[in-house]
C-alpha positions as CSV (number, residue, x, y, z in Angstrom):
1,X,0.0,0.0,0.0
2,X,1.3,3.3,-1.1
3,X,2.0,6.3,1.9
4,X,0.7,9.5,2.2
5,X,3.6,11.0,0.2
6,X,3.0,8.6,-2.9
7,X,-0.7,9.6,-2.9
8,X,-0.4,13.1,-3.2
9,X,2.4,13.0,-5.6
10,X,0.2,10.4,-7.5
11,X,-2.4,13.4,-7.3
12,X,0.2,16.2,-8.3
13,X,0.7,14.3,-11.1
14,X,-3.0,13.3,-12.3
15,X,-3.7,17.3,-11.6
16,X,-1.1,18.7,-13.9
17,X,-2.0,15.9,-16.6
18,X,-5.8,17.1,-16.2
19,X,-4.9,21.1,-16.8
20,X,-2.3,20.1,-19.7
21,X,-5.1,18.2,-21.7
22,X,-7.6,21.0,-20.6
23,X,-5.4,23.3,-22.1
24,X,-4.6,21.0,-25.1
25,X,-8.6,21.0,-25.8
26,X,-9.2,25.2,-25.5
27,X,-5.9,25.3,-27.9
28,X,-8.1,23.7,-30.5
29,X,-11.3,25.9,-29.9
30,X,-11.2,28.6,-32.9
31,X,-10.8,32.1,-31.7
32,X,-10.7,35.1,-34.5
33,X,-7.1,34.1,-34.6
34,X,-5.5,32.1,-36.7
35,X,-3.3,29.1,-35.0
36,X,-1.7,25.7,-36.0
37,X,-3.2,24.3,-33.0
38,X,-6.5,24.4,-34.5
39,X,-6.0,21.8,-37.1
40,X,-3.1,20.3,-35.8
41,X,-5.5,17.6,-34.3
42,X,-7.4,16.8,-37.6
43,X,-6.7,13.3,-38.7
44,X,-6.3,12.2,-42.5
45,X,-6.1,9.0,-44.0
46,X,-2.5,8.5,-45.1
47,X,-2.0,5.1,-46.6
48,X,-4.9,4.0,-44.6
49,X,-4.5,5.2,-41.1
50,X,-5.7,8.0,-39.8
51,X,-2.8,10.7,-39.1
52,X,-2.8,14.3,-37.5
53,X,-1.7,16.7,-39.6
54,X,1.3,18.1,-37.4
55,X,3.0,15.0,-38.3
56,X,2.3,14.8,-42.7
57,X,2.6,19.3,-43.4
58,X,3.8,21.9,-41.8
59,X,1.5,24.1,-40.6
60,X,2.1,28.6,-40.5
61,X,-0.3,31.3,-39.4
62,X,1.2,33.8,-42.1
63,X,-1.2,36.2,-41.1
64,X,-3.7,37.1,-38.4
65,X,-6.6,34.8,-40.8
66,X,-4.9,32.6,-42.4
67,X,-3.2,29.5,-41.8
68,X,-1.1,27.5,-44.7
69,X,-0.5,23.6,-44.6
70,X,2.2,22.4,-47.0
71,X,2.5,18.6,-46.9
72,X,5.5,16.7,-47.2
73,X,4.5,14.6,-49.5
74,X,2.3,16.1,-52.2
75,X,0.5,12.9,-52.8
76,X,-1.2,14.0,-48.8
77,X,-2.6,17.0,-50.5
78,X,-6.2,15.9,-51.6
79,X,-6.6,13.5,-48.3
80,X,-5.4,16.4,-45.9
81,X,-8.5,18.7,-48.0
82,X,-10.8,15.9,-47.6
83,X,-10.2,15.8,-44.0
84,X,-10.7,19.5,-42.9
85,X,-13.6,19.4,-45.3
86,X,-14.8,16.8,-42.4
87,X,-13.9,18.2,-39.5
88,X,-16.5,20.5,-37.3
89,X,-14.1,23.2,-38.1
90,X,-16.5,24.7,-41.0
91,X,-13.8,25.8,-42.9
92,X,-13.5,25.2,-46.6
93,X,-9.5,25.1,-47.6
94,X,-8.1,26.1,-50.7
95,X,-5.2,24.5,-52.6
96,X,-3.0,25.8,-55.2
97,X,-1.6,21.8,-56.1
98,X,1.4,22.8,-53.5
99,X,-0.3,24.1,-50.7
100,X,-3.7,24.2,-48.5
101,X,-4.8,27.8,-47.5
102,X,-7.3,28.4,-44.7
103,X,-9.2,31.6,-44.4
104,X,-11.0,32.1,-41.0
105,X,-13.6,34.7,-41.1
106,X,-14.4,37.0,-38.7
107,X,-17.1,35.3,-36.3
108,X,-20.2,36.2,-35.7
109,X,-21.5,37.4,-31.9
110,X,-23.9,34.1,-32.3
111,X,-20.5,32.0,-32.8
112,X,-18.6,34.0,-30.1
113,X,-21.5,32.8,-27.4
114,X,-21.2,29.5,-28.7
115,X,-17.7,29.3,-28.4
116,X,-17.6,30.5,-24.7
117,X,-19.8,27.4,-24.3
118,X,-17.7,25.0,-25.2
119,X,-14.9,26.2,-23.6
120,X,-17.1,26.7,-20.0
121,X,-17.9,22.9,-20.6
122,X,-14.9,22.3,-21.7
123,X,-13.2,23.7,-18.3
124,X,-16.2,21.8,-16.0
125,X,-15.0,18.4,-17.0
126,X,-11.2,19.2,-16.2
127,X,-12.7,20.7,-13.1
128,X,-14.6,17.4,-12.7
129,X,-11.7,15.6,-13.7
130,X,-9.8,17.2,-10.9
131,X,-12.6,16.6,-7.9
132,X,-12.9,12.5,-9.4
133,X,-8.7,12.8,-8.8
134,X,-9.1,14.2,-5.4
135,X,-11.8,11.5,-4.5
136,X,-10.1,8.7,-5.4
137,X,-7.1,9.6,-3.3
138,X,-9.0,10.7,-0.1
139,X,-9.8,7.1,-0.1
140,X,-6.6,5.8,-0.4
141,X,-6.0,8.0,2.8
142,X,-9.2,6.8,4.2
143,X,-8.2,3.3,4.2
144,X,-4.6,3.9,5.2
145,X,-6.1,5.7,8.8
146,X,-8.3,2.5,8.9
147,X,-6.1,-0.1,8.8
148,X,-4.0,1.6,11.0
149,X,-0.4,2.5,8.9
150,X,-0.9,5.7,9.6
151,X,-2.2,8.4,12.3
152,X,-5.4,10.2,12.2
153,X,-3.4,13.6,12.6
154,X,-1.3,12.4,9.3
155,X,-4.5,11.7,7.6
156,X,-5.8,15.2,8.3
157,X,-2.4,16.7,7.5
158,X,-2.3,14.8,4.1
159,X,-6.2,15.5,3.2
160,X,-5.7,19.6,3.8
161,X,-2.3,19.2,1.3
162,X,-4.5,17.5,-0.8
163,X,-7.2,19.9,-0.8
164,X,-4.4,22.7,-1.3
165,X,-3.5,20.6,-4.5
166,X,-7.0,20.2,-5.5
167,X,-7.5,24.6,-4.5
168,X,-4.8,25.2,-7.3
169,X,-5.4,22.5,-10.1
170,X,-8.7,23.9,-10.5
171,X,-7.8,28.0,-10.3
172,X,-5.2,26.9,-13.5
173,X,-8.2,25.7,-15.4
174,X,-10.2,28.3,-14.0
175,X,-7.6,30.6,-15.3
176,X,-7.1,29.0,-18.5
177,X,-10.5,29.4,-19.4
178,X,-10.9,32.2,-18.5
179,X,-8.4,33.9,-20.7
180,X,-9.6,31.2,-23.5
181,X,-13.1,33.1,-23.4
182,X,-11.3,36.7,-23.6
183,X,-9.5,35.4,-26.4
184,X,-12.8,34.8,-28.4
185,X,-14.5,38.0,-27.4
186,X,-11.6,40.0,-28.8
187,X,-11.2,37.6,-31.6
């Protein structure tokens, strides 16, 4: 059975792993901005598997609205259209035979609200995500007072670090969303 300083590492760990994937998701959330990370994501069949993009093109922002993809292998080009032509981006490239060109309009208030939306749910599940973390290693503290490998002042010492954890996991991803939500307003 793992101590009290294994759990909450263990936790430390989990908590950091939830805010980097919460801020891997609002990364791909469209703003007014142009940014790799939006597409980077989108898979496309490449000799039958499905393949993100940031490893068959590289991928600029040469200005504010625009992004350029420009596979390595030409052959990608028509597969790498198809695929943002899929994806819930709603963005229609253009190619030139060499290169993909993405225009991103200007978004609409109605899109802007819908936006904030998704990244409020977005930052509730790494929030929940967080609290299921938290649970599962009050327990393990739990059952170490109960069997007796450790005292109950340990337990409440480790369970108020762990709540201090918890406190700052979630004001990151509070944090990170909302600058994420300023970032599409001024879009």
């Amino acid at each position: 059975m793992p101590n009290p300083k294994e759990l909450l590492h263990d936790a430390d760990t989990r908590m950091k792993k939830a805010n980097e994937a919460l801020e891997r998701e609002l990364a791909g959330i469209r703003t007014g901005r142009a940014s790799p990370a939006l597409v980077e994501r989108v898979k496309a069949e490449y000799y039958g598997v499905p393949t993100p993009l940031n490893q068959l093109a590289t991928i600029t922002a040469p200005e504010a609205r625009q992004l350029l993809i420009q596979p390595w292998d030409r052959t990608s080009l028509s597969a790498i259209e198809k695929a943002l032509l899929k994806s819930d981006l709603g963005l229609t490239p253009t190619s030139d035979g060499h290169v993909l060109r993405l225009n991103l309009p200007a978004l609409t208030e109605e899109r802007r609200k819908e936006l904030v939306k998704l990244v409020k749910k977005r930052v509730e599940e790494g929030r929940i995500s967080v609290r299921n973390i938290r649970r599962d290693i009050l327990e393990g503290l739990r059952s170490l007072e109960k069997e007796g490998s450790i005292s109950q002042d340990d337990s409440k010492r480790s369970q108020t670090e762990l709540q201090g954890l918890t406190d700052r996991a979630l004001e990151d991803m509070n944090s990170l969303g909302e600058a994420k939500e300023k970032e599409v307003w001024e879009g």
